[in-house]
PDB file of N, CA, C and O in Angstrom:
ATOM      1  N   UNK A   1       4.947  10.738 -13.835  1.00  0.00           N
ATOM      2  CA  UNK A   1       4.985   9.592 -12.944  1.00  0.00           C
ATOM      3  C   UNK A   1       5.457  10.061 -11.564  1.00  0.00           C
ATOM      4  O   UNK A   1       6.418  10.831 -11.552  1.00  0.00           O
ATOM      5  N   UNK A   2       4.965   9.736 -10.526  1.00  0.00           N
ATOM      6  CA  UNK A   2       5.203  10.344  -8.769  1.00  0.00           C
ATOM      7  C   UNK A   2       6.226   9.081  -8.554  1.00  0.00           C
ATOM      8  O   UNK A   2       6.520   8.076  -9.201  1.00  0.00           O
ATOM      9  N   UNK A   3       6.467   9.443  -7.779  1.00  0.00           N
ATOM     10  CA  UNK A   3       7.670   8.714  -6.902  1.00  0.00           C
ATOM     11  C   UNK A   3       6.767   8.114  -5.843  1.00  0.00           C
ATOM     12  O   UNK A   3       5.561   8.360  -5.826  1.00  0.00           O
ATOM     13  N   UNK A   4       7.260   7.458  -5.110  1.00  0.00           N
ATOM     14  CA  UNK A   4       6.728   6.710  -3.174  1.00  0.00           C
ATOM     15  C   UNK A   4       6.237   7.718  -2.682  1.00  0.00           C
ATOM     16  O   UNK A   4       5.092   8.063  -2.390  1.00  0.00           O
ATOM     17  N   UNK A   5       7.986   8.506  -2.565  1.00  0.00           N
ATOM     18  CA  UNK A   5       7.681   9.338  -1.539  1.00  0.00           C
ATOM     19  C   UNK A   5       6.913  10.334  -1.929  1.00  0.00           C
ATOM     20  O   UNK A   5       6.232  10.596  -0.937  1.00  0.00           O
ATOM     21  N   UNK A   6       6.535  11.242  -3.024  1.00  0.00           N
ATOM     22  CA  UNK A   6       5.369  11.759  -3.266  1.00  0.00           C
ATOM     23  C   UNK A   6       4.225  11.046  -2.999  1.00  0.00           C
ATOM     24  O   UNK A   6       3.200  11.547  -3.461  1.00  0.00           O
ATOM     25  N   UNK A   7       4.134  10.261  -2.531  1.00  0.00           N
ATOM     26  CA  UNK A   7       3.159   9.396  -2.263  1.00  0.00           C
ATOM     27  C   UNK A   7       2.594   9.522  -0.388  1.00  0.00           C
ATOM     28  O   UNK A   7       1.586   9.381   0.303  1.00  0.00           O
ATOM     29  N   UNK A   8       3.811   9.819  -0.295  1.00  0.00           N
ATOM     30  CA  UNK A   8       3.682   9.959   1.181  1.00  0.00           C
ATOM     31  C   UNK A   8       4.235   8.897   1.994  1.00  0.00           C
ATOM     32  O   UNK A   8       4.398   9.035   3.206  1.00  0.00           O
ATOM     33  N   UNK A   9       4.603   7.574   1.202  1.00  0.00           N
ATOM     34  CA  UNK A   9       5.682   6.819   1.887  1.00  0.00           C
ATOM     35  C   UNK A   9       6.940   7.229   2.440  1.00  0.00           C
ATOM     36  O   UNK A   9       7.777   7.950   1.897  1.00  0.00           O
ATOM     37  N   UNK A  10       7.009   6.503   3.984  1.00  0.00           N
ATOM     38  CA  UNK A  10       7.876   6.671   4.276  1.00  0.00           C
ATOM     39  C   UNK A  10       9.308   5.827   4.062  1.00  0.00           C
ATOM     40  O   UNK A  10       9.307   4.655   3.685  1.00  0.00           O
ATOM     41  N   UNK A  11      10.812   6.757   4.422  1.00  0.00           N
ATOM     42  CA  UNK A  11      11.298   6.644   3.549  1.00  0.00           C
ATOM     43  C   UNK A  11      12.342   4.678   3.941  1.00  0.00           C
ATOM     44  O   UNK A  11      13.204   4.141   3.246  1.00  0.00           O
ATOM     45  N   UNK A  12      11.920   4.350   4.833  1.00  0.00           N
ATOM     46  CA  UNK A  12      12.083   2.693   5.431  1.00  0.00           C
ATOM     47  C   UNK A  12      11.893   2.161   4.868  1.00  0.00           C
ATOM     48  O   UNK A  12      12.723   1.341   4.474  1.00  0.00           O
ATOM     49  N   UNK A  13      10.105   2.245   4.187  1.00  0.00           N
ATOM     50  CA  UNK A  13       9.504   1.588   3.501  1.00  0.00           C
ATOM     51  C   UNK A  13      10.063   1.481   2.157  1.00  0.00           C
ATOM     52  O   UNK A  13      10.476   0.415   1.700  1.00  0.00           O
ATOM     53  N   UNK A  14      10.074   2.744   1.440  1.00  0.00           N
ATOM     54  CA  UNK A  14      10.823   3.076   0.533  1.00  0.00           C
ATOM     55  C   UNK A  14      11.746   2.376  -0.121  1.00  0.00           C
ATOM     56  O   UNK A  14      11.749   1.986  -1.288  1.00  0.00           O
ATOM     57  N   UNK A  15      12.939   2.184   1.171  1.00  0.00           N
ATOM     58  CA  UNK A  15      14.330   1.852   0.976  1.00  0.00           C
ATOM     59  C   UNK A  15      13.584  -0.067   0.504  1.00  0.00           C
ATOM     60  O   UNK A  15      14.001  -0.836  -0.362  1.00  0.00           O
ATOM     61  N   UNK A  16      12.840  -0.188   1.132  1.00  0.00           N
ATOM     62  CA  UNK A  16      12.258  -2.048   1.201  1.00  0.00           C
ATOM     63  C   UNK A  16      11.814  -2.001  -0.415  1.00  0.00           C
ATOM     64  O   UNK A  16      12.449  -2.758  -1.150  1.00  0.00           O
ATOM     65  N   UNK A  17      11.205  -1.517  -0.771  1.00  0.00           N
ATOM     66  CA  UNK A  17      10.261  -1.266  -2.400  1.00  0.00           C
ATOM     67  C   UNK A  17      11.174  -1.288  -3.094  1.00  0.00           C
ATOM     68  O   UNK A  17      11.299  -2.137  -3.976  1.00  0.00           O
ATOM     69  N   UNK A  18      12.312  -0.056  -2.788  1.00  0.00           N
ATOM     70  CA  UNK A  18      13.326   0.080  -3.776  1.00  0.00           C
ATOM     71  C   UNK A  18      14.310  -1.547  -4.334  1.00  0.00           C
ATOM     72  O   UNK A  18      14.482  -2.123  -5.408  1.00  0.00           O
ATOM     73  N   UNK A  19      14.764  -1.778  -2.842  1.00  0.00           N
ATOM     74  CA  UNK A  19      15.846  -3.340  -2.479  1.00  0.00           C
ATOM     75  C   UNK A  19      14.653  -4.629  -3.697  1.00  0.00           C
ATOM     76  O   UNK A  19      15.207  -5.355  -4.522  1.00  0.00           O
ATOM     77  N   UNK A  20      13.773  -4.627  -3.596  1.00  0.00           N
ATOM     78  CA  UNK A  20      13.101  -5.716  -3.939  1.00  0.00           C
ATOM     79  C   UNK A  20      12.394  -5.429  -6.205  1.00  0.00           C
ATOM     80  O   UNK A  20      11.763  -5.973  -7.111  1.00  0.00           O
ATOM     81  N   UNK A  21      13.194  -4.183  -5.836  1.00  0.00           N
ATOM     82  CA  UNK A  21      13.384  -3.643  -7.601  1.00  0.00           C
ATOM     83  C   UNK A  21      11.680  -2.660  -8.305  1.00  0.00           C
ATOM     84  O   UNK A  21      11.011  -2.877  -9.315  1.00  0.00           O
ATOM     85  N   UNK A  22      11.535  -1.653  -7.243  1.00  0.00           N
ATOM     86  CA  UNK A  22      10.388  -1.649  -7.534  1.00  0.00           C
ATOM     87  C   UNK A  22      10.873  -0.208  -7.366  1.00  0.00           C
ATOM     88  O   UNK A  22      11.485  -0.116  -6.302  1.00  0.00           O
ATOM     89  N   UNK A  23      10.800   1.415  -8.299  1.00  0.00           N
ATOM     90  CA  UNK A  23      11.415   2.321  -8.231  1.00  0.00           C
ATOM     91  C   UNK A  23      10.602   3.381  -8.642  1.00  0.00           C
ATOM     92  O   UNK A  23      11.103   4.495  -8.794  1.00  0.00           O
ATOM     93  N   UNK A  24       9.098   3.131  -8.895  1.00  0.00           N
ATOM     94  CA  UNK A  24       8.012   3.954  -8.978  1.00  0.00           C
ATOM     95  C   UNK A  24       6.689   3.156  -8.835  1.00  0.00           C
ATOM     96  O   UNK A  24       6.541   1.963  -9.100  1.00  0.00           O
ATOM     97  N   UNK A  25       6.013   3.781  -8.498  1.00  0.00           N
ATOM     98  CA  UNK A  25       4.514   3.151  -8.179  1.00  0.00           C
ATOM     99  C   UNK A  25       3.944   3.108  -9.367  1.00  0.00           C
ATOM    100  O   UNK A  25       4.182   3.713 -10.413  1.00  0.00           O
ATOM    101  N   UNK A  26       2.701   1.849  -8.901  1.00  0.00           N
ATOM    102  CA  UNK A  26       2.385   1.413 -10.670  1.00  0.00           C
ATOM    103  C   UNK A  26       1.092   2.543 -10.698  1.00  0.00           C
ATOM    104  O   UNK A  26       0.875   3.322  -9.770  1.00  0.00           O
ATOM    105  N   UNK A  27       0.361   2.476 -11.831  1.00  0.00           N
ATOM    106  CA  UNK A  27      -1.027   3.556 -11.531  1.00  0.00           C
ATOM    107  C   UNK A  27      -2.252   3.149 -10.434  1.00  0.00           C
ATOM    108  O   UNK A  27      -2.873   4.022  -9.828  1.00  0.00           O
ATOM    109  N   UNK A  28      -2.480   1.891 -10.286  1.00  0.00           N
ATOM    110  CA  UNK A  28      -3.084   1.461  -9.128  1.00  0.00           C
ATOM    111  C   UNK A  28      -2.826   2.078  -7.556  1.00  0.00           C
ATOM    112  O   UNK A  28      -3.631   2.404  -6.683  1.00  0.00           O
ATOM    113  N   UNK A  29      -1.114   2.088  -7.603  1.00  0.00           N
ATOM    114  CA  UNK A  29      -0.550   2.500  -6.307  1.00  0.00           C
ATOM    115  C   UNK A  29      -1.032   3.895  -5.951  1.00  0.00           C
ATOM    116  O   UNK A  29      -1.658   4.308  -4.975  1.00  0.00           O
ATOM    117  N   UNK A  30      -0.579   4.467  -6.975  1.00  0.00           N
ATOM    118  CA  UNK A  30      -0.049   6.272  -7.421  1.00  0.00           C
ATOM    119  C   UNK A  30      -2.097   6.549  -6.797  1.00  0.00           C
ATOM    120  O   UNK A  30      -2.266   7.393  -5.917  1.00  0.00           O
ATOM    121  N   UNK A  31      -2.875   6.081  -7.137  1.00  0.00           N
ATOM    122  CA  UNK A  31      -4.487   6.374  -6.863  1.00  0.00           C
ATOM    123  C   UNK A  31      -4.606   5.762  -5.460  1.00  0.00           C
ATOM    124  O   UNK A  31      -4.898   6.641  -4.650  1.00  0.00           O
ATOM    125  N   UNK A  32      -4.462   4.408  -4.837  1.00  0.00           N
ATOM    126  CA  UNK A  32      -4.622   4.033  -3.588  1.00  0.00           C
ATOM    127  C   UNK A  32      -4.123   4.323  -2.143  1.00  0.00           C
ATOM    128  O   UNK A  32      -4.635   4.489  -1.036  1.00  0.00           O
ATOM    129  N   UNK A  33      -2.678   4.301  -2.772  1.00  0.00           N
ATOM    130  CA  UNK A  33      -1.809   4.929  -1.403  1.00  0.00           C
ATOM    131  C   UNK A  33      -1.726   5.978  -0.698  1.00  0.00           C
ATOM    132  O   UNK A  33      -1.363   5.897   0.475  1.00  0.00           O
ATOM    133  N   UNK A  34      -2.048   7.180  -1.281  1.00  0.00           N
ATOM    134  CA  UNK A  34      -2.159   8.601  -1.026  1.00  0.00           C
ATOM    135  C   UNK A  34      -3.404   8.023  -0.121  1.00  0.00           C
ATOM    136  O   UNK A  34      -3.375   7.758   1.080  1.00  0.00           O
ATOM    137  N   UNK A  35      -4.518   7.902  -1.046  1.00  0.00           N
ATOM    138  CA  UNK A  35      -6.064   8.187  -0.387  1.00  0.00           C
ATOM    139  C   UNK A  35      -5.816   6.792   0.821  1.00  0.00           C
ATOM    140  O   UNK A  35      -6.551   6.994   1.788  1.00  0.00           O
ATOM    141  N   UNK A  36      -5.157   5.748   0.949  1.00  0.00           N
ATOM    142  CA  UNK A  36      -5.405   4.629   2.520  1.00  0.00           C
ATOM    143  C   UNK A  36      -4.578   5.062   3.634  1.00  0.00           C
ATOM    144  O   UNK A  36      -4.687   4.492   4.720  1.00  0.00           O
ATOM    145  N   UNK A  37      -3.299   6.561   3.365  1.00  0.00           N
ATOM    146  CA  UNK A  37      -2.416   7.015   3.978  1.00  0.00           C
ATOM    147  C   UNK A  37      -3.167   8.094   4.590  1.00  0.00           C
ATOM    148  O   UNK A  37      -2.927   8.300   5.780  1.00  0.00           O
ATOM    149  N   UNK A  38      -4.125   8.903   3.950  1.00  0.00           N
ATOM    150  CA  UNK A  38      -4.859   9.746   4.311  1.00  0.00           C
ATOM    151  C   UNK A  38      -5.875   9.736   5.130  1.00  0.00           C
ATOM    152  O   UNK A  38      -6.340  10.648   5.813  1.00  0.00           O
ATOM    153  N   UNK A  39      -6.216   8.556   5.007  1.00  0.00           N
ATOM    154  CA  UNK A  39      -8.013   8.403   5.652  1.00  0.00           C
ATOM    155  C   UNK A  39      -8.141   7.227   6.322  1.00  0.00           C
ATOM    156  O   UNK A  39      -7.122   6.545   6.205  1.00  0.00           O
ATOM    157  N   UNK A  40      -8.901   6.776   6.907  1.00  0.00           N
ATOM    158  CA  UNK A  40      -9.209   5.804   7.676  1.00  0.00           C
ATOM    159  C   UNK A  40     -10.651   5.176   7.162  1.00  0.00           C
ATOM    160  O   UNK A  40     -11.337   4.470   7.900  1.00  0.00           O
ATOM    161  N   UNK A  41     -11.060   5.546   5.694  1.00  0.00           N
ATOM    162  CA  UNK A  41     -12.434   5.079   5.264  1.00  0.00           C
ATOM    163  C   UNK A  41     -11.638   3.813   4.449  1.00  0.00           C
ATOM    164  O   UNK A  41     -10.446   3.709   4.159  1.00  0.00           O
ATOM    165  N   UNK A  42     -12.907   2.792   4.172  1.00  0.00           N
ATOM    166  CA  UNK A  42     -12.377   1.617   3.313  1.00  0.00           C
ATOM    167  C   UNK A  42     -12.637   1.944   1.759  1.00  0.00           C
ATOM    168  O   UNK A  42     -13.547   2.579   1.227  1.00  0.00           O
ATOM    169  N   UNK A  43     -11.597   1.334   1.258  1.00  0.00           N
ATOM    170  CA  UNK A  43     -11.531   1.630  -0.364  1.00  0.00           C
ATOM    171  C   UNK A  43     -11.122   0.242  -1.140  1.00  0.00           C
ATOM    172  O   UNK A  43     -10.229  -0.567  -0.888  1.00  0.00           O
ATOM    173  N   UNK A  44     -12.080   0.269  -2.146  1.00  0.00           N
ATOM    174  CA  UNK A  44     -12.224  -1.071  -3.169  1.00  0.00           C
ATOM    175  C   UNK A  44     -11.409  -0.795  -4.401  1.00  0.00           C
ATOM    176  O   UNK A  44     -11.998  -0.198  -5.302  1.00  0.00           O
ATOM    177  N   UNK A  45     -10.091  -1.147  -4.602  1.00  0.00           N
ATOM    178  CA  UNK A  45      -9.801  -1.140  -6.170  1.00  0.00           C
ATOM    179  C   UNK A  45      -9.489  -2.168  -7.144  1.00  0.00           C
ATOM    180  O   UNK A  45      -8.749  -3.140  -6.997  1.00  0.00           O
ATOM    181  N   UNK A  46     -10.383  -1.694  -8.500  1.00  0.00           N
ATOM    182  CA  UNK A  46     -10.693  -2.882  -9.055  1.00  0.00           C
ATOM    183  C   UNK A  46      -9.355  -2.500 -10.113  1.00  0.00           C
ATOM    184  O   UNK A  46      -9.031  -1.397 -10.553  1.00  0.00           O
ATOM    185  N   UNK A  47      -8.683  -3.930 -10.347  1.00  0.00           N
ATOM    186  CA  UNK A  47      -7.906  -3.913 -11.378  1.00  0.00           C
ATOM    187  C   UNK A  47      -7.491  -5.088 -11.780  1.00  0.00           C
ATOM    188  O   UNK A  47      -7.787  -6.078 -11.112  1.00  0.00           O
ATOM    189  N   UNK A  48      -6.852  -5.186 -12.758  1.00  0.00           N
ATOM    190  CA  UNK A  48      -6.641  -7.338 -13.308  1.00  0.00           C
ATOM    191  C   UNK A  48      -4.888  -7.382 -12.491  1.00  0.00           C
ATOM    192  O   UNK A  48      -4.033  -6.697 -11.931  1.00  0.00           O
ATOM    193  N   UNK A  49      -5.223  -8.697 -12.948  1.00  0.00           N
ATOM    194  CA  UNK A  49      -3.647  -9.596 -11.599  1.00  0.00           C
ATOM    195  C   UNK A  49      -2.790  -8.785 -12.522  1.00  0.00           C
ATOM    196  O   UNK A  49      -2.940  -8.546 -13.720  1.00  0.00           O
ATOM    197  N   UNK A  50      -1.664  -8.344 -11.509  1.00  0.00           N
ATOM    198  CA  UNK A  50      -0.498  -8.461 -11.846  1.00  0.00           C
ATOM    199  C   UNK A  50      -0.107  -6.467 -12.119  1.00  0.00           C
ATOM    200  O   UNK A  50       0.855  -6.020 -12.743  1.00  0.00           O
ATOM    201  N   UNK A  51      -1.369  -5.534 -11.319  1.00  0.00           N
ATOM    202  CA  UNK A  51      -1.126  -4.194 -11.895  1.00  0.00           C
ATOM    203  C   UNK A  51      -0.445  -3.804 -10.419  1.00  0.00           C
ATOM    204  O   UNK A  51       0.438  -2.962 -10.584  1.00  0.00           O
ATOM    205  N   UNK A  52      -0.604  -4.159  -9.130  1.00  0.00           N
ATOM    206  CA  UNK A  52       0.154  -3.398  -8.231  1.00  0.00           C
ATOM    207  C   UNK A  52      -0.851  -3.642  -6.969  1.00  0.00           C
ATOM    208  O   UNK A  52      -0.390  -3.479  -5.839  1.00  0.00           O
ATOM    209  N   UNK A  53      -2.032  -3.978  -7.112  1.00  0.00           N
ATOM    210  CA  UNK A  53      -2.766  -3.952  -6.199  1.00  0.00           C
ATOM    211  C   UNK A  53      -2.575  -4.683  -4.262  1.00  0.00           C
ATOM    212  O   UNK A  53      -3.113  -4.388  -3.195  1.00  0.00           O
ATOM    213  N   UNK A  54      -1.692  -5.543  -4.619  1.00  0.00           N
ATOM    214  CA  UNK A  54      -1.182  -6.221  -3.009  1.00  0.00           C
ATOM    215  C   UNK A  54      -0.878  -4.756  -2.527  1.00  0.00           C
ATOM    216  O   UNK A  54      -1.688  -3.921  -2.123  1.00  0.00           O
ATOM    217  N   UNK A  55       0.977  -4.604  -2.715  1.00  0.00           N
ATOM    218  CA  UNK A  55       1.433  -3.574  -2.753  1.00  0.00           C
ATOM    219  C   UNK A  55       0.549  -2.268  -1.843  1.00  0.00           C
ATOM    220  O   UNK A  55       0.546  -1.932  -0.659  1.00  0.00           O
ATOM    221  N   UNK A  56      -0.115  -1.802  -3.004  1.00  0.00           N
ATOM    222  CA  UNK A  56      -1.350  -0.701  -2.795  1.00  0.00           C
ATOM    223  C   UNK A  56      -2.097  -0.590  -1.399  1.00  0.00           C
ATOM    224  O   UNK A  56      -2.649   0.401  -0.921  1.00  0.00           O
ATOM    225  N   UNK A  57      -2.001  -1.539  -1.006  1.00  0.00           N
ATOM    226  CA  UNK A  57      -2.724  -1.999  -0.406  1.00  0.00           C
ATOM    227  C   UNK A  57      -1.797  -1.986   1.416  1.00  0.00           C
ATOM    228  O   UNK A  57      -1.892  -1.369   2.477  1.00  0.00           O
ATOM    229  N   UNK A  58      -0.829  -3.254   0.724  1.00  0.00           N
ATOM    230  CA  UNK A  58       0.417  -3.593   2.019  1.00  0.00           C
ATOM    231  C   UNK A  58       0.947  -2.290   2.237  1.00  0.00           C
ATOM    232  O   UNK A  58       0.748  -2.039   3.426  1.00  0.00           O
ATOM    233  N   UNK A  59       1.500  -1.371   1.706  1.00  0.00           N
ATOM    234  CA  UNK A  59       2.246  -0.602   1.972  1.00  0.00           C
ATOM    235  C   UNK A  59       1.252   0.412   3.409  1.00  0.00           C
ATOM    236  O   UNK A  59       1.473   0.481   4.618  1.00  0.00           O
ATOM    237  N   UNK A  60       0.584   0.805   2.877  1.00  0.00           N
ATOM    238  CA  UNK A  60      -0.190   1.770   3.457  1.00  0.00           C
ATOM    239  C   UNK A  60      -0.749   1.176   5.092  1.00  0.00           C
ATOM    240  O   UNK A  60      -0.819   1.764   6.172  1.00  0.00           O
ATOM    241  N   UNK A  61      -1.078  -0.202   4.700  1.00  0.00           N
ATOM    242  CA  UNK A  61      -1.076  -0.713   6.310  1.00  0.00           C
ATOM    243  C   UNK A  61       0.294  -1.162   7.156  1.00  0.00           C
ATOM    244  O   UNK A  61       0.294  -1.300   8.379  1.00  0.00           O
ATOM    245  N   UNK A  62       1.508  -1.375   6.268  1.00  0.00           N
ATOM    246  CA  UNK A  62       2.610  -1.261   6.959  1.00  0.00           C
ATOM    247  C   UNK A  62       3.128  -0.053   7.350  1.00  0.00           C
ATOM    248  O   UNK A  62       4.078  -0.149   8.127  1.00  0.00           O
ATOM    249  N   UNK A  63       2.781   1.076   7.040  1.00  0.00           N
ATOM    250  CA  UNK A  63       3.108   2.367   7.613  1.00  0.00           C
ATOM    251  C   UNK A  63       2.311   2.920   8.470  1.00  0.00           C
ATOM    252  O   UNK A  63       2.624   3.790   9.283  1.00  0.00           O
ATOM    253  N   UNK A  64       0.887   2.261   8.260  1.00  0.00           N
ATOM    254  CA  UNK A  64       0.249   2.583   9.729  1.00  0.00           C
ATOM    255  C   UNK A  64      -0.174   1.718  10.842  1.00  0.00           C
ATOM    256  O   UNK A  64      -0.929   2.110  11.731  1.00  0.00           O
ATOM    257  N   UNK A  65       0.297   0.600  10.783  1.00  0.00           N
ATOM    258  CA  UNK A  65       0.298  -0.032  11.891  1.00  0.00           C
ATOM    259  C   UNK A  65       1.268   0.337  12.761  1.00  0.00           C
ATOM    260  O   UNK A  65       2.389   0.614  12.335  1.00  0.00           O
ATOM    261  N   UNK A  66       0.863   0.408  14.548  1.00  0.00           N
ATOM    262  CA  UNK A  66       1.496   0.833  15.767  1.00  0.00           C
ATOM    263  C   UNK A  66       1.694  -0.397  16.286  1.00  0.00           C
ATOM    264  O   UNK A  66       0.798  -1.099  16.754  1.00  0.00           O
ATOM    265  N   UNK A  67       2.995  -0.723  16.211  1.00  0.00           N
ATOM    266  CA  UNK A  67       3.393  -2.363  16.368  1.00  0.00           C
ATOM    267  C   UNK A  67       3.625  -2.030  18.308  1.00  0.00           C
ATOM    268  O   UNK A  67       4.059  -2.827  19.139  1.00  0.00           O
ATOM    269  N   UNK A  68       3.164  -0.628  18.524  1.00  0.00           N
ATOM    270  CA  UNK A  68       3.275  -0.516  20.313  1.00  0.00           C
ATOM    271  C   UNK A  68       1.718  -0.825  20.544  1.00  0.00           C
ATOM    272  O   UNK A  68       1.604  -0.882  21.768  1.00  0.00           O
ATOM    273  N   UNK A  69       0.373  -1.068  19.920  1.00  0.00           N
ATOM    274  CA  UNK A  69      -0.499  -1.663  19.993  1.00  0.00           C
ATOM    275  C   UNK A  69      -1.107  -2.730  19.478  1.00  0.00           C
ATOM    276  O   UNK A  69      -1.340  -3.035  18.308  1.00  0.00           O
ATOM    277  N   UNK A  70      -1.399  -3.403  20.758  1.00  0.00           N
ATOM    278  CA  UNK A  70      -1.559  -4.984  21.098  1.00  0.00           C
ATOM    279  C   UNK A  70      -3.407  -5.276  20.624  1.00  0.00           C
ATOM    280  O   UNK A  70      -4.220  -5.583  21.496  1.00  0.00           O
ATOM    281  N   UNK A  71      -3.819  -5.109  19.119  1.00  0.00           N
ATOM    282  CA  UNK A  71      -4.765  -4.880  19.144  1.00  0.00           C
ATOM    283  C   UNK A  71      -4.808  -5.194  17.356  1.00  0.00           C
ATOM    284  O   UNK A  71      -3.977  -5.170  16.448  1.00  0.00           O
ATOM    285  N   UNK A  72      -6.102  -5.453  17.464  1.00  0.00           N
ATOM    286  CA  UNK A  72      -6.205  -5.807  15.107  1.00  0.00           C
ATOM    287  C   UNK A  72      -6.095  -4.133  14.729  1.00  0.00           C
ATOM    288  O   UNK A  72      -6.713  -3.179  15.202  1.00  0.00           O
ATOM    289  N   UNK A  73      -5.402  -4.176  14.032  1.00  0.00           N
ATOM    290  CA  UNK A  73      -5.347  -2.614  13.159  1.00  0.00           C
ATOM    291  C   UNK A  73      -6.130  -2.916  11.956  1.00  0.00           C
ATOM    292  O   UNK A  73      -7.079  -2.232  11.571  1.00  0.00           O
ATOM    293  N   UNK A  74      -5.631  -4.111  11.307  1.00  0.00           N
ATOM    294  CA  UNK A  74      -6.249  -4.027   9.495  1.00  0.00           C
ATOM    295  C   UNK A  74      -6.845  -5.684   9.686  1.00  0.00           C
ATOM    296  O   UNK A  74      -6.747  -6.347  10.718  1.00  0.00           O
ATOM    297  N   UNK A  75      -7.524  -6.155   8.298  1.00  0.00           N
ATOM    298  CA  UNK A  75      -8.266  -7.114   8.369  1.00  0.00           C
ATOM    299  C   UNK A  75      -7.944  -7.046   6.971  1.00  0.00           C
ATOM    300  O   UNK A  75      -7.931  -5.929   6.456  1.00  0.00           O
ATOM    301  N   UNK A  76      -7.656  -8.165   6.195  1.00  0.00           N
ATOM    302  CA  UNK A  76      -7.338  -8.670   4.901  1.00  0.00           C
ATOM    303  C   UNK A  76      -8.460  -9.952   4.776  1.00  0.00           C
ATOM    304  O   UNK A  76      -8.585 -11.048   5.323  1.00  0.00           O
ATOM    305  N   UNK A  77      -9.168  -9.218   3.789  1.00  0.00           N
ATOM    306  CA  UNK A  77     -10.072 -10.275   2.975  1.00  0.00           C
ATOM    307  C   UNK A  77      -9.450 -11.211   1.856  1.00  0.00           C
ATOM    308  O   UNK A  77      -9.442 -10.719   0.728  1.00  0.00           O
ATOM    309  N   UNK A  78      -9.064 -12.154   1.962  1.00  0.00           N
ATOM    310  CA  UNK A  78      -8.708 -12.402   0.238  1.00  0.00           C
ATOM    311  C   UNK A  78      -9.294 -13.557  -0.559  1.00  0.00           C
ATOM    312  O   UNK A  78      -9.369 -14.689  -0.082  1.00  0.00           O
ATOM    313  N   UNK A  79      -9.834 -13.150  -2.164  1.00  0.00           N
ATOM    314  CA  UNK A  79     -10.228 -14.751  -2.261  1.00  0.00           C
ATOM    315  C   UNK A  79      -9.808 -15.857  -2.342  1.00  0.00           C
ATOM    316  O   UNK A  79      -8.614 -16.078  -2.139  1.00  0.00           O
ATOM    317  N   UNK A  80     -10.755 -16.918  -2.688  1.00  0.00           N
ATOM    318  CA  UNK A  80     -10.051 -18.435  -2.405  1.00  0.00           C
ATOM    319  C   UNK A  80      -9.388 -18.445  -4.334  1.00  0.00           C
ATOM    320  O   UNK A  80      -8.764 -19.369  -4.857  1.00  0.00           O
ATOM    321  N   UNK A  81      -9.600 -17.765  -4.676  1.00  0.00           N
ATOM    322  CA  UNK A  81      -9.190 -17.840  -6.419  1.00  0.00           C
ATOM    323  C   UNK A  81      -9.478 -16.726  -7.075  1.00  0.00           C
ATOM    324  O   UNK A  81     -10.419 -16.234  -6.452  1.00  0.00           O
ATOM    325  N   UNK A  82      -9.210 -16.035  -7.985  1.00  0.00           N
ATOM    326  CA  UNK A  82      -9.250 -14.817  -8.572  1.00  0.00           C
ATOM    327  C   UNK A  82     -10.031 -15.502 -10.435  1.00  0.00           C
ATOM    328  O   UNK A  82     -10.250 -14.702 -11.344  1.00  0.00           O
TER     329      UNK A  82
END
């Protein structure tokens, strides 16, 4: 099992994941976060409610958004019901 920060999270973020009781990434994370931290291509992951996928997702655009640019960084699709 990897840790965050093997993950490449930084360690702010970290400290936030940790506070809110969350102390390893689920397997959804551990596959998404590396590869949305790495790249700038879009990535689809399919998995049922409740495996990690927000998360997976939030983290990686909260560490790369430049809150010194006044500009859309990310775009969140979400449905009206799952």
């Amino acid at each position: 099992m990897k840790t965050f920060k093997e993950l490449g999270v930084e360690p702010l973020i970290i400290k936030a994941v940790e506070e809110i009781g969350f102390d390893y990434p689920l397997p959804v994370q551990e596959q998404v976060i590396p590869h949305l931290l790495q790249s700038d291509t879009d990535i689809t992951a399919l998995a049922q409610t409740g495996t990690g996928k927000t998360a997976a997702y939030g983290i990686p655009i909260i560490q790369k958004t430049d809150t010194t640019i006044n500009k859309i960084q990310a775009l969140i699709l979400c449905p009206t019901r799952e």
